[in-house]
C-alpha positions as CSV (number, residue, x, y, z in Angstrom):
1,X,-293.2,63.9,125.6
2,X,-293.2,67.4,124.4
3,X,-295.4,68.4,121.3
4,X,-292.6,69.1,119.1
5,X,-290.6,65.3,119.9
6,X,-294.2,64.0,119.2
7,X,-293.7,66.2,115.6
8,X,-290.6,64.9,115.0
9,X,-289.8,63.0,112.3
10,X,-291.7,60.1,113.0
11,X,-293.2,58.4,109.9
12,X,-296.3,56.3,109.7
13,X,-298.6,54.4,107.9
14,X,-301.4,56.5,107.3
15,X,-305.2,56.1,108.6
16,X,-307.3,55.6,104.8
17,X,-310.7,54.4,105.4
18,X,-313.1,53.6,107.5
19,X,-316.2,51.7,107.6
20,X,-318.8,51.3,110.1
21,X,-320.9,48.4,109.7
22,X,-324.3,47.2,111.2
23,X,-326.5,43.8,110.9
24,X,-329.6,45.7,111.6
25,X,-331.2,49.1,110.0
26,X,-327.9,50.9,107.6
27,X,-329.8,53.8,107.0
28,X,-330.8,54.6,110.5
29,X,-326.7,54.3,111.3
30,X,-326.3,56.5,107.7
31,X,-329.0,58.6,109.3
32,X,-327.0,58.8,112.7
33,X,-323.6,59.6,111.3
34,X,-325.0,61.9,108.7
35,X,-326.7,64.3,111.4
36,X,-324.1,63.8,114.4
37,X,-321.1,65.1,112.1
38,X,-322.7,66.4,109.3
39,X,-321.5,64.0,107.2
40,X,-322.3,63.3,103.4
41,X,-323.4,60.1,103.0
42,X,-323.8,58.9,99.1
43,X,-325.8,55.6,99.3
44,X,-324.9,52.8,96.5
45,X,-327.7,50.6,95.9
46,X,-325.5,48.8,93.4
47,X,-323.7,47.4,96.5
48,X,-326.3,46.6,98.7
49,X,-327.1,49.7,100.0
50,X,-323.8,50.6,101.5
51,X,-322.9,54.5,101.5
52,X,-319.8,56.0,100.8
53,X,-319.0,59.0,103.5
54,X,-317.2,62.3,102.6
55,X,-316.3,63.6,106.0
56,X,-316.1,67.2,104.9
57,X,-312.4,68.8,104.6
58,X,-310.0,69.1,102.1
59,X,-307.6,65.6,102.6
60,X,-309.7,64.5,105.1
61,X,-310.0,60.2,105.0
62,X,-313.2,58.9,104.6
63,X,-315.3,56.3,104.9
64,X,-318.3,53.8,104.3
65,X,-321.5,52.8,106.5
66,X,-323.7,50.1,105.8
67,X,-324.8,46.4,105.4
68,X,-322.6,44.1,107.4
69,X,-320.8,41.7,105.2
70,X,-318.6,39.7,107.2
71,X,-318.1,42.1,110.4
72,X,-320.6,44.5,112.4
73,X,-318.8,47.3,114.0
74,X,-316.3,49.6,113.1
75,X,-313.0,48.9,111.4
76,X,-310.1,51.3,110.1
77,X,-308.0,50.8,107.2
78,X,-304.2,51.8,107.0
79,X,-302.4,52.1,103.9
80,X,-299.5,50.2,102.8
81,X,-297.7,49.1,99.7
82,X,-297.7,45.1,100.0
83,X,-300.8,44.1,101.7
84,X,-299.0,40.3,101.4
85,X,-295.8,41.4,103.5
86,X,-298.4,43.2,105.7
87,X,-299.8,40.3,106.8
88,X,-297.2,38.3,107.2
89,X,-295.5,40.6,109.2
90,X,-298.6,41.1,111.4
91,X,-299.0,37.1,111.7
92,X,-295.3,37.7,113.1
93,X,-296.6,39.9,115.9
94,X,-299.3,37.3,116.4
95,X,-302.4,38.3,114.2
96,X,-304.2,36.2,112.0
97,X,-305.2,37.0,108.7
98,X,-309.3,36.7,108.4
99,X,-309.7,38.4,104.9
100,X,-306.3,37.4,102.2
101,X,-306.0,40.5,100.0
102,X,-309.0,41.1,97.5
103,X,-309.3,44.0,94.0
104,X,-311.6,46.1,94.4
105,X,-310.3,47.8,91.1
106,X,-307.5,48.7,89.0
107,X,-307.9,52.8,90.2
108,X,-308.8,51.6,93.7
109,X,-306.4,48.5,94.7
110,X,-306.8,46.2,97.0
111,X,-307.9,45.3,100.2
112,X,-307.2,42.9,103.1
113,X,-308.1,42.1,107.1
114,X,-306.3,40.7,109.9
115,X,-307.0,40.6,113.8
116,X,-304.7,42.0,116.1
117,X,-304.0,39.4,119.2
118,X,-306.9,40.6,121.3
119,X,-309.1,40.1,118.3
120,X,-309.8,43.4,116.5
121,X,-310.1,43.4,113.4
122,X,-307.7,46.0,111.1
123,X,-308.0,46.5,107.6
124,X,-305.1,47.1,105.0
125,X,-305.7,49.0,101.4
126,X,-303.0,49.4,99.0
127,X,-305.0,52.5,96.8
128,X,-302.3,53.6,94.0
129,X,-302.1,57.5,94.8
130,X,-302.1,57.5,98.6
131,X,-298.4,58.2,100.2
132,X,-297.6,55.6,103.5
């Protein structure tokens, strides 16, 4: 495939967030991230601890590290409009829904997870603002 069919007009849903996630010691994995990519990492002791990541550039997505909630590891999140036809269509393809969509705020939106069929988990935001 040559760069410029790759270009083409092919039209996604975008990568928005992503979160990496531990059981053990956040802010040795905040520390990690922080000094491998140089990474600000603003920590929210009003949610447990977790940290809020600006990656850097100028429209660039970023993310979250912290306290494992109800998955240790990493997870992206795409955006979309209907998190509810999301899901539905992704149980079509054979994921499951783990997480039905939840407000995180009016400015924010909502959020929701599902696996894919070999298990990995994908998360799904629906933040007013972002284009997908």
């Amino acid at each position: 495939m040559s760069t410029d069919t790759w270009k083409g007009n092919f039209v996604g849903k975008p990568l928005a967030y992503f979160e990496i996630t531990t059981s053990d010691d956040a802010a040795k994995l905040q520390d990690f991230y922080r000094d491998m990519f140089d990474w600000q990492v603003n920590v929210m002791p009003e949610m447990g601890g977790y940290g809020l990541v600006d990656t850097g550039s100028e429209g660039a997505v970023g993310g979250g590290i912290g306290p494992a909630q109800s998955h240790s590891g990493v997870r992206v999140y795409f955006h979309v409009e209907d998190l509810d036809a999301a899901l539905k269509k992704a149980e079509g393809l054979g994921g499951k829904t783990v997480m039905p969509p939840m407000k995180i705020s009016d400015d924010f939106g909502s959020f929701a997870v599902f696996t894919d069929p070999h298990g990995n988990e994908i998360g799904l935001w629906d933040r007013p603002g972002l284009q997908g």
